[in-house]
N, C-alpha and C positions, 0 to 999 in steps of 0.2 A: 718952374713948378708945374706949370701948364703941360711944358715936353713929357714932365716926367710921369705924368700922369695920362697923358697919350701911349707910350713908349711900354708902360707894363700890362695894360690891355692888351698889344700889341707881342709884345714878346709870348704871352697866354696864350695866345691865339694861335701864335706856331708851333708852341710845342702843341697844342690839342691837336692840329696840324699833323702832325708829325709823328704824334703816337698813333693817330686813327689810321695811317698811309703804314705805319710798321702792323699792327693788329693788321690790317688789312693784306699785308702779302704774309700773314701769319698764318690767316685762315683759305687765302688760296694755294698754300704750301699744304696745309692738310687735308686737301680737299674739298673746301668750302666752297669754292667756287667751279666746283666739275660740272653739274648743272649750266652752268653759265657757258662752258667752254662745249659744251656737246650742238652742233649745230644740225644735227638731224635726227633720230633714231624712230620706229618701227618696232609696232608688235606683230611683228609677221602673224596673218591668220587668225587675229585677234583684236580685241578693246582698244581703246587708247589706256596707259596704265603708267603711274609715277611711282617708281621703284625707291628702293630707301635712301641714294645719294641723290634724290630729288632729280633725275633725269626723268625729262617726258617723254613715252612712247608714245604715239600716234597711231588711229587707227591704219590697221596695211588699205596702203592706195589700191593695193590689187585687187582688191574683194569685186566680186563680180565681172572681173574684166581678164585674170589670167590666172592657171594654174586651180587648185582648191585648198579649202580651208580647211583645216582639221584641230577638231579640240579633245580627241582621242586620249591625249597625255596628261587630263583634267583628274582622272581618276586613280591617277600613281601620286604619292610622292617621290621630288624628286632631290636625290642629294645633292651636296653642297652648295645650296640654294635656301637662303634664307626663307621664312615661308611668306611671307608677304611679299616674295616677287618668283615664285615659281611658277606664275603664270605665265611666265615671259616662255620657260622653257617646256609650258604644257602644251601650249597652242603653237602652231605650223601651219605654213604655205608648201607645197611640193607640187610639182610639174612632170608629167610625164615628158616633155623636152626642155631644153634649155631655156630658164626665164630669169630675170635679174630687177635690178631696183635703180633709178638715177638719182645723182645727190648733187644737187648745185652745190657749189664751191665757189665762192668770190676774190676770198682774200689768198694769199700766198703764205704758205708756211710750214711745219711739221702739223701732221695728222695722225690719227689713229682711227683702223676701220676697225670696230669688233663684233665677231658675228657669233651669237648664241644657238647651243645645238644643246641637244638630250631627245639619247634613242628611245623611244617609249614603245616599239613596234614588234623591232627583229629581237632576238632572244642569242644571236650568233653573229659574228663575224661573216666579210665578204656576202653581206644580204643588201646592203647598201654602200655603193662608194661611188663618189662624184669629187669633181674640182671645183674650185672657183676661181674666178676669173676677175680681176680689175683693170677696167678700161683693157682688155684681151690681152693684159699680163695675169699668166698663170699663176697666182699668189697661194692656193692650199694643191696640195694634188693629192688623187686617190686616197678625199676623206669617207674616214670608214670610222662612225663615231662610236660605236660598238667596241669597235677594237683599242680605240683608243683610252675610253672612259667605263665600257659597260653599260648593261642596262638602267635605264631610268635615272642619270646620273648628270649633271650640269658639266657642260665643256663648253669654252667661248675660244675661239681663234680668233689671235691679235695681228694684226697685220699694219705697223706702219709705214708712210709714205708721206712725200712731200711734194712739194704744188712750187716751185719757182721759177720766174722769167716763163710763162706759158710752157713748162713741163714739167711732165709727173714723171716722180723718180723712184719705183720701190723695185725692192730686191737685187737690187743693180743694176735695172732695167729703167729707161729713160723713153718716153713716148712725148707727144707733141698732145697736150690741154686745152679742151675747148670750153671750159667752164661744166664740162659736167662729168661727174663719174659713176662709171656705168658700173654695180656689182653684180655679176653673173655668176647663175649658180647651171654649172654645164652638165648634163645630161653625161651619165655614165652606160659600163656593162650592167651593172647589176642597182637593179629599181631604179627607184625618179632620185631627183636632187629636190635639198629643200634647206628652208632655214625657218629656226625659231624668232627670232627677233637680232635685231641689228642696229647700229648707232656709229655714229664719226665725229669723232670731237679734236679739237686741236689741242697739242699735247705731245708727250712723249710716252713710252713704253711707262715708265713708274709710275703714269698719272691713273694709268687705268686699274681701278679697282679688282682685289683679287678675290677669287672662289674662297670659299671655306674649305678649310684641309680635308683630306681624305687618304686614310692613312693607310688603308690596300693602295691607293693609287699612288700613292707617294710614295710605296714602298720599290714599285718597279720600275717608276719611274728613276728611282735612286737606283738601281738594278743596270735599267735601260746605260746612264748616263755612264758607271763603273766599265761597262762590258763597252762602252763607245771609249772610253778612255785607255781599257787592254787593246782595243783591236789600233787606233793611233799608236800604239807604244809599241806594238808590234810593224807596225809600217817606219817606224823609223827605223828598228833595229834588224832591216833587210830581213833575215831566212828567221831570225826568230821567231817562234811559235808564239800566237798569241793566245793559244789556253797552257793553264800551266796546271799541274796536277797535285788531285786534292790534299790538303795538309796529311789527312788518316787515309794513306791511303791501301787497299786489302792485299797483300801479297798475295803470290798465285803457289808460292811452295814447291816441293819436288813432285816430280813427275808419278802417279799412280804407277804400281809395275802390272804390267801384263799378265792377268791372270793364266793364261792359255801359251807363256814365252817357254814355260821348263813340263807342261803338261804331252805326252808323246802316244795319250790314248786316243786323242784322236787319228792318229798315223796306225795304230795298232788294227782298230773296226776294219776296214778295209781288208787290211793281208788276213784275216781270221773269217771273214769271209768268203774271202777268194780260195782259201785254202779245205774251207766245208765244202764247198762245192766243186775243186776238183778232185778230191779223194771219191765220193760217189760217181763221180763220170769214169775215172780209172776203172773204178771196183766193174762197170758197166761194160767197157770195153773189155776188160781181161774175161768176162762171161762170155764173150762173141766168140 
């Protein structure tokens, strides 16, 4: 009786046990635990600011010490950006040469770097394009965020990378890890490099929370991805042409006829001329 009475406490305990450890990878499946898994992030150029997945940005270590601050993009809204964290994408760090940010890293494992941009400056294309660089693997090249997004508009480039046996491995590229990684933002042809704010959390590509739709952008980008899928379908099929012509497309019809092919007055002006003027030179001569 006594056992038995031990034993259903006891059984209690593990399923609470058991449901709390299931709820609990239920709410790190959804999210819940992204805050937890972010191990650095930065408001470039700005506050320290808690965005709505409960990630802390910290003030930028840089203030006073490299590049300048700018809080220029305070007075745009900006798309696809929730409004209680547009501040991440109002305020900016930029450098007229190459400067960057270090992120200790301890443990070993998949990562994810995401660096927040929105152009609030240029009004055009090619006014700004720079690379960046992790630990001097080239990881974005000739970003041009204009081009990519438009004005005043939220873009974040995702970039992940793993940390094992003391090396870093992104893009296919494998370098030797000293505990720290270095993100550089490199100095292009046209203006300074810069970045809105930034964060590294471990994780995989699905983990990282997405922009709010934008359905011009979505739409070229669906554009973009069609015309990359003609030009591969074209490279397999050797000489085949990879534009192919429009459904309606305008015939050209028969040929206009030459107005001037069966007309013989212009041939006529000439001998009717030539012909006035050698009757009076004769009539002249036959007077001598």
């Amino acid at each position: 009786m006594a056992m038995r009475r031990v034993t259903v406490p006891l059984v209690a305990g593990l399923v609470v046990v058991v449901v709390l450890s299931l709820l609990a990878e239920h709410c790190w499946a959804d999210g819940g635990g992204l805050a937890e898994r972010v191990i650095w992030a930065v408001n470039a150029g700005g506050e320290a600011h808690t965005d709505m997945h409960g990630i802390h940005f910290k003030k930028d270590p840089l203030e006073g010490k490299l590049g300048k601050a700018s809080d220029y993009g305070v007075r745009l809204p900006i798309l696809r950006s929730s409004p209680e964290d547009q501040i991440l994408y109002q305020t900016e760090r930029y450098n007229e040469d190459t400067f960057g940010y270090e992120v200790p890293i301890r443990e070993e494992g998949d990562y994810i770097l995401v660096l927040k941009y929105a152009e609030v400056y240029f009004a055009q294309s090619q006014q700004k394009v720079f690379d960046v660089r992790l630990n001097d693997h080239v990881v974005v090249k000739d970003l041009d965020i204009f081009e990519r997004v438009g004005h005043s508009t939220a873009h974040d480039e995702i970039v992940p990378f793993s940390i094992r046996r003391g090396k870093l491995s992104v893009q296919g590229e494998v370098s030797t890890f000293n505990g720290k990684l270095t993100v550089e933002f490199v100095k292009g042809y046209y203006d300074n490099p810069k970045v809105c704010a930034l964060y590294v959390m471990k994780g995989t590509l699905d983990d990282v929370p997405k922009l709010q739709p934008h359905p011009g952008l979505e739409k070229r980008e669906e554009l973009e991805e069609e015309e990359e899928e003609e030009s591969e379908a074209g490279e397999e099929g050797g000489k085949k042409s990879t534009s192919t012509a429009p459904k309606y497309r305008v015939q050209s019809g028969p040929r206009t006829p030459n107005p001037y092919a069966a007309d013989n007055s212009s041939l006529m002006f000439p001998i009717l001329v030539a012909f006035g003027v050698f009757i009076p030179t004769l009539f002249c001569l036959c007077r001598l």
